[in-house]
C-alpha positions as CSV (number, residue, x, y, z in Angstrom):
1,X,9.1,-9.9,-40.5
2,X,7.3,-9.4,-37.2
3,X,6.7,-13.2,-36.9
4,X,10.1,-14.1,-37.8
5,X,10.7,-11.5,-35.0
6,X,8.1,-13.0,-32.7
7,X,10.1,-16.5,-33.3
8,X,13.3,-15.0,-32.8
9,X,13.2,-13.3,-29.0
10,X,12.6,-16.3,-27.1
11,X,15.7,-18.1,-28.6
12,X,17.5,-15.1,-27.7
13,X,16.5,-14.8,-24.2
14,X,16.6,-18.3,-24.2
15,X,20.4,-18.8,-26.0
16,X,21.9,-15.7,-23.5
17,X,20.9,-17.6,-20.6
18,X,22.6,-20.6,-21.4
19,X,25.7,-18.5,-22.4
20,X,25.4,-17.1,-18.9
21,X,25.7,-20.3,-17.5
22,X,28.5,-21.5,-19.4
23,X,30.5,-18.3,-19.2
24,X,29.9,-19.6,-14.9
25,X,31.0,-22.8,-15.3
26,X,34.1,-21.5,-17.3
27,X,34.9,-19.2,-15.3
28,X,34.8,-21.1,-11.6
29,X,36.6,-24.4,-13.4
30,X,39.7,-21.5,-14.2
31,X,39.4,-20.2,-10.8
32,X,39.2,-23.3,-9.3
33,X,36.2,-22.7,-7.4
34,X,35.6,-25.6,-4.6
35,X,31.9,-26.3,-5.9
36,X,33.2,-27.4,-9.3
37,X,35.7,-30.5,-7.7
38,X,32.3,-31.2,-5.5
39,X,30.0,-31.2,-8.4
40,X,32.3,-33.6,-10.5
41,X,33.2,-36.4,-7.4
42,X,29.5,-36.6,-6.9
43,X,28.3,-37.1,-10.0
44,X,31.8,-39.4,-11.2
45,X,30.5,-41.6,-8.2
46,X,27.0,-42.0,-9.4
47,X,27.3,-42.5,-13.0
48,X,30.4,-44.4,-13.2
49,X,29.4,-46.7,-9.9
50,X,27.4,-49.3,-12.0
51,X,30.5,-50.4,-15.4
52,X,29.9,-53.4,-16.8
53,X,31.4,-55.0,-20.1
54,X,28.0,-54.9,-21.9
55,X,27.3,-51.6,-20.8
56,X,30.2,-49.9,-21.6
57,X,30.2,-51.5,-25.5
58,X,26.3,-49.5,-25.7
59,X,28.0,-46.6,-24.4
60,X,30.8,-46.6,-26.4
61,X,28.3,-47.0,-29.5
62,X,26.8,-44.3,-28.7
63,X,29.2,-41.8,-27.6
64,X,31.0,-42.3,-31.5
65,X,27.4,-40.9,-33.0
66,X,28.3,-37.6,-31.3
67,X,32.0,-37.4,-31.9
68,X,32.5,-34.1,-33.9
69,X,34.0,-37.0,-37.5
70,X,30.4,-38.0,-37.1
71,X,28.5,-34.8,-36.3
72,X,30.4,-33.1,-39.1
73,X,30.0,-36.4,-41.5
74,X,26.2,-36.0,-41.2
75,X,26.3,-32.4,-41.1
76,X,27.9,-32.6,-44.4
77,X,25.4,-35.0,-45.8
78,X,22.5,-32.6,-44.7
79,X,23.7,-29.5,-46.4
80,X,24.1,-32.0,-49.9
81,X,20.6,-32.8,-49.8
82,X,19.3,-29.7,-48.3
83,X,21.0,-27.7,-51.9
84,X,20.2,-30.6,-53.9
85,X,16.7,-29.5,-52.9
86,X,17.7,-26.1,-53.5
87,X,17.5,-24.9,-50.3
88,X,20.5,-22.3,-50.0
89,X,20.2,-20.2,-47.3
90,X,19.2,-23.2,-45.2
91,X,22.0,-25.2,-45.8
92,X,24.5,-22.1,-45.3
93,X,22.9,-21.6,-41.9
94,X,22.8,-25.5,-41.0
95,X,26.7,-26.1,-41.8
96,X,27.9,-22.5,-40.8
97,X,26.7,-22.7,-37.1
98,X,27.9,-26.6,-37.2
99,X,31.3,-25.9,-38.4
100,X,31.8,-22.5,-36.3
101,X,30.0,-23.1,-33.2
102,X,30.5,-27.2,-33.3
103,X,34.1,-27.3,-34.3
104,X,36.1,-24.3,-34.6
105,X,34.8,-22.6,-31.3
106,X,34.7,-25.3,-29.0
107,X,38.9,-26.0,-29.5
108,X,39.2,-22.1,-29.5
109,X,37.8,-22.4,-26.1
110,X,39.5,-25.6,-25.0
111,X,42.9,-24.3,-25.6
112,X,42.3,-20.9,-23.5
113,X,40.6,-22.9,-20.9
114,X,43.4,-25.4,-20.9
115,X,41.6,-27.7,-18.7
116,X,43.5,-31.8,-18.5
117,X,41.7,-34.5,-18.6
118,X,40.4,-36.9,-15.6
119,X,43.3,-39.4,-14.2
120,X,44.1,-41.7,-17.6
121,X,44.1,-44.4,-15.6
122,X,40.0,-44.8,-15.3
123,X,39.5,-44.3,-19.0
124,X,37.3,-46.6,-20.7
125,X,38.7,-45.1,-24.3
126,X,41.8,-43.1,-25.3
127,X,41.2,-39.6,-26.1
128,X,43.6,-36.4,-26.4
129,X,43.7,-32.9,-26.4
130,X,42.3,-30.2,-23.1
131,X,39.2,-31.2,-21.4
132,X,36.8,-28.5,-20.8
133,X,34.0,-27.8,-22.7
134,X,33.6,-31.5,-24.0
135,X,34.1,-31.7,-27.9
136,X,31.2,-34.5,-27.8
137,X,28.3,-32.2,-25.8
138,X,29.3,-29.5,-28.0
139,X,29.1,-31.3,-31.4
140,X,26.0,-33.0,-30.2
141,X,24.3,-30.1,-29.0
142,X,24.7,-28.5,-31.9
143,X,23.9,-31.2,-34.3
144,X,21.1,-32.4,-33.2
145,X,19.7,-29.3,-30.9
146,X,19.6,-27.6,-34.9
147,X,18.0,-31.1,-36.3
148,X,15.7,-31.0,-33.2
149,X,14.8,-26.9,-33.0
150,X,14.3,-26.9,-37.1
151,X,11.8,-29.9,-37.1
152,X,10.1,-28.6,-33.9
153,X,9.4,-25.2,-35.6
154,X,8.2,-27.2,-38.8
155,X,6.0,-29.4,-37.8
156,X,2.3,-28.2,-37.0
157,X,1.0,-30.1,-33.8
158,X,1.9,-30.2,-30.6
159,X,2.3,-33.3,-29.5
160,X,5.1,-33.9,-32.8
161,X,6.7,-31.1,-31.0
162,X,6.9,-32.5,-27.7
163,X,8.3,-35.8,-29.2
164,X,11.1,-34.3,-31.3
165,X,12.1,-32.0,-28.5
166,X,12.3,-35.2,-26.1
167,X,14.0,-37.6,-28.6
168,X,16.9,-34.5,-29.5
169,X,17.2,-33.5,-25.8
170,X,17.4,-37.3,-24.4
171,X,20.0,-38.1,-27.1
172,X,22.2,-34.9,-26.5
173,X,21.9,-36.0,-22.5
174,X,23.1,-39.0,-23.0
175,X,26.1,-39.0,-25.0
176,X,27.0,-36.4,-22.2
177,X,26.6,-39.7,-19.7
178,X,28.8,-41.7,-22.2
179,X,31.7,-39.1,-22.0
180,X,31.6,-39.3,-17.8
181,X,31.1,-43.0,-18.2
182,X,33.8,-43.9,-20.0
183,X,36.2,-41.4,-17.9
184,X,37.4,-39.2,-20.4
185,X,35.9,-35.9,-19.0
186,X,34.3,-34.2,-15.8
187,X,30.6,-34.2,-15.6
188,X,31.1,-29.7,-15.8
189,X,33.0,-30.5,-19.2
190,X,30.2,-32.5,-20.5
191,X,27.4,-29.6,-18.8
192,X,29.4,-26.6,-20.1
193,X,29.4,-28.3,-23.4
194,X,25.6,-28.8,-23.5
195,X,25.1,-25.0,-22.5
196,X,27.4,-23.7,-25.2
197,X,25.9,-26.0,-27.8
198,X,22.5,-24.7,-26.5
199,X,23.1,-21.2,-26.9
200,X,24.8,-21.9,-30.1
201,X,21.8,-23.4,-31.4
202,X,19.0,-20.7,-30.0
203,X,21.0,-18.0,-31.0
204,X,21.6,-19.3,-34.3
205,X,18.5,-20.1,-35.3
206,X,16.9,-16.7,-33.7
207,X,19.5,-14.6,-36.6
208,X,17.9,-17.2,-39.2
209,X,14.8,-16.3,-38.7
210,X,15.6,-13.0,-38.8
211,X,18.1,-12.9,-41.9
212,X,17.0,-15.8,-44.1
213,X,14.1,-13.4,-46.0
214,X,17.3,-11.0,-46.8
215,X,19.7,-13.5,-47.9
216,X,17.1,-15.2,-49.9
217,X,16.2,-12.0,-51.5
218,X,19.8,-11.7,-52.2
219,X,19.8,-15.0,-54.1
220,X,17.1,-14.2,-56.2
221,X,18.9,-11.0,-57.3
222,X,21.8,-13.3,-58.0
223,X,19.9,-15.5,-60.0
224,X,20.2,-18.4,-58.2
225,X,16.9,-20.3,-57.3
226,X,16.5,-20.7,-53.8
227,X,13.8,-22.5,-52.7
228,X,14.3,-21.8,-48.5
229,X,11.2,-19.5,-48.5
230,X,7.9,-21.0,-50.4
231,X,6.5,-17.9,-51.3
């Protein structure tokens, strides 16, 4: 338990920082503080300066792999194969933070935010529904920040770690390019996404490693075989 412990206060520290900064961005994007319209004209101009046709079809490629119909149709197809294997408490963890933190608290935010969307008229896509945090950054965070953080905790060296962490993290930042790109949302939606799907993720996994020996205990007691722990 200490280990699991030991694993679990860094993602904490980690995961209330970047809830911090999204409960910042929130807040000054309802206020309407003057650095958020500076932020997002700055960084509109930069990444949506350079459009071109075959651009935009890579980016709109890419930006579908971390709509939340993806996210959750892959998120879906882990949990299958992760109790196929037997692996209970895993799964639970993997498709309860996915579906509460991914899904059903990213629109519980955007409708008390209530933030619209960037003038239609420069949109590369169609998209509904309120703006801030970004559905996309959120989903994908999530997703793949748990994919990434899971593997990165498996794996024994070093240098798998580093690539893991850099191919998650590089994919998560740039589906939050795709959504600028394409118009459909202000760069803050797309960073206030990333931050809550980050301390979704750290603070997730921290109560795993904290409650997965319980819950597996409690499956055993059950009699179901979970195989989450090798003993």
């Amino acid at each position: 338990m200490n280990t699991n412990r030991k694993k679990a206060t860094p993602l904490f520290v980690i995961g209330g920082f970047c809830l911090i900064l999204f409960i910042t961005i929130a807040s000054a994007i309802a206020t309407e503080s003057n650095w958020v319209a500076r932020f997002d004209l700055n960084w509109i101009g930069k990444i949506r300066d350079g459009i071109q046709p075959d651009k935009t079809s890579i980016v709109k490629l890419v930006t579908n792999l971390g709509s939340a119909e993806t996210t959750i149709i892959l998120t879906i197809i882990v949990v299958l194969i992760l109790f196929f294997l037997r692996k209970f408490v895993v799964g639970l963890w993997f498709g309860g933070t996915m579906l509460v933190c991914g899904v059903v608290l990213n629109l519980a935010l955007k409708s008390l935010v209530g933030r619209h969307r960037p003038d239609s008229v420069n949109w590369l896509i169609s998209e509904s529904g309120f703006s801030f945090p970004s559905g996309h950054a959120t989903a994908t965070a999530v997703f793949y920040g748990l994919a990434g953080l899971f593997l990165i905790f498996t794996v024994p060296k070093m240098w798998q770690k580093i690539v893991i962490g850099l191919i998650s993290y590089g994919f998560i930042l740039f589906v939050m390019y795709t959504r600028v790109y394409l118009g459909v949302h202000f760069p803050t939606d797309v960073l206030g996404g990333f931050f809550l799907g980050t301390a979704s993720v750290c603070i997730s996994l921290g109560v795993y490693f904290i409650a997965r020996k319980p819950l597996h205990n409690l499956l055993v007691k059950w009699r179901i075989k979970d195989r989450s722990i090798i003993e």
